[in-house]
C-alpha positions as CSV (number, residue, x, y, z in Angstrom):
1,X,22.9,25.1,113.9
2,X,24.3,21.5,114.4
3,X,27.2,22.4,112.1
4,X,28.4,25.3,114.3
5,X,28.2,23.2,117.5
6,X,29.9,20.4,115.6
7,X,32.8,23.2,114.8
8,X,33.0,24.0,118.9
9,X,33.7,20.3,119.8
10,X,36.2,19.8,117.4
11,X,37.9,22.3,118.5
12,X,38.0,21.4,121.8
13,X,39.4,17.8,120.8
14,X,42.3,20.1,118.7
15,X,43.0,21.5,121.4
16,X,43.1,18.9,124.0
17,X,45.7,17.3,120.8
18,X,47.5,20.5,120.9
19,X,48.3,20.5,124.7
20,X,49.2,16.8,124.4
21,X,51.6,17.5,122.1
22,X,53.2,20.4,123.9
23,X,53.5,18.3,126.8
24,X,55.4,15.9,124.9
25,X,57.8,18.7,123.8
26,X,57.9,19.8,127.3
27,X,59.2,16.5,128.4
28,X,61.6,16.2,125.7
29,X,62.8,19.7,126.4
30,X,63.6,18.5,129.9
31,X,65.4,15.7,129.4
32,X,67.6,17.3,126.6
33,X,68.3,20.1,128.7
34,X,69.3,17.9,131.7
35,X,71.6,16.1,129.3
36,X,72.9,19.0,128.2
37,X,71.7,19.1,124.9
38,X,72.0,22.6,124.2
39,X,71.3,22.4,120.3
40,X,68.3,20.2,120.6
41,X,67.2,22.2,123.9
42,X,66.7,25.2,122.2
43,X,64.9,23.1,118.9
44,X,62.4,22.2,121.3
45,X,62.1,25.2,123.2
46,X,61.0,27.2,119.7
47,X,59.2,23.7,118.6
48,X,56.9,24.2,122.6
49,X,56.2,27.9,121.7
50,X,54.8,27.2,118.5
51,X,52.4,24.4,120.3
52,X,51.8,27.5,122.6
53,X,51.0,29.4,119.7
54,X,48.8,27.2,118.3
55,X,46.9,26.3,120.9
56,X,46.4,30.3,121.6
57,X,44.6,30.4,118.1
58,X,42.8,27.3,118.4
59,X,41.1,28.8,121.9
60,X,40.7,32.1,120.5
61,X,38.6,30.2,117.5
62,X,37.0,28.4,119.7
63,X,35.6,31.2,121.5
64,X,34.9,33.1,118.8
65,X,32.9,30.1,117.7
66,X,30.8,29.5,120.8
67,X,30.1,33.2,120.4
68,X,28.6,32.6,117.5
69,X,26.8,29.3,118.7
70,X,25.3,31.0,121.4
71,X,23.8,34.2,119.5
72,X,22.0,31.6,117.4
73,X,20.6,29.8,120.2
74,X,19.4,33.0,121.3
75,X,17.9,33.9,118.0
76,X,15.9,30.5,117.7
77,X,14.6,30.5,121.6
78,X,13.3,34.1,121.4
């Protein structure tokens, strides 16, 4: 059981990395789009949906995970 609660938290820290980093592309987006960096704009724009997408899969693992956790809670308390 320790394992699959171990998985849940390190999930959670991916994706609190994953959301850091698409901030950083957010920021960087920005900027090159205010300089008008049309080239490097859209790099980042495709670079922030993959972040996006990641962090879609890591939360829908991490669910699926506590899911799991949580029926084997309930199978050890009853």
């Amino acid at each position: 059981m320790s394992t699959e609660l171990t998985a849940t938290v390190s999930e959670t820290e991916t994706e609190r990395e994953i959301a850091a980093i698409a901030r950083m592309i957010a920021f960087a987006r920005q900027s090159a789009h205010a300089q008008a960096l049309d080239l490097v704009t859209y790099c980042l724009d495709t670079a922030l949906a993959a972040a996006l997408e990641e962090l879609d899969k890591s939360a829908a693992n991490a669910a699926e995970a506590q899911v799991h956790v949580e029926a084997l809670c309930g199978e050890v308390v009853h």
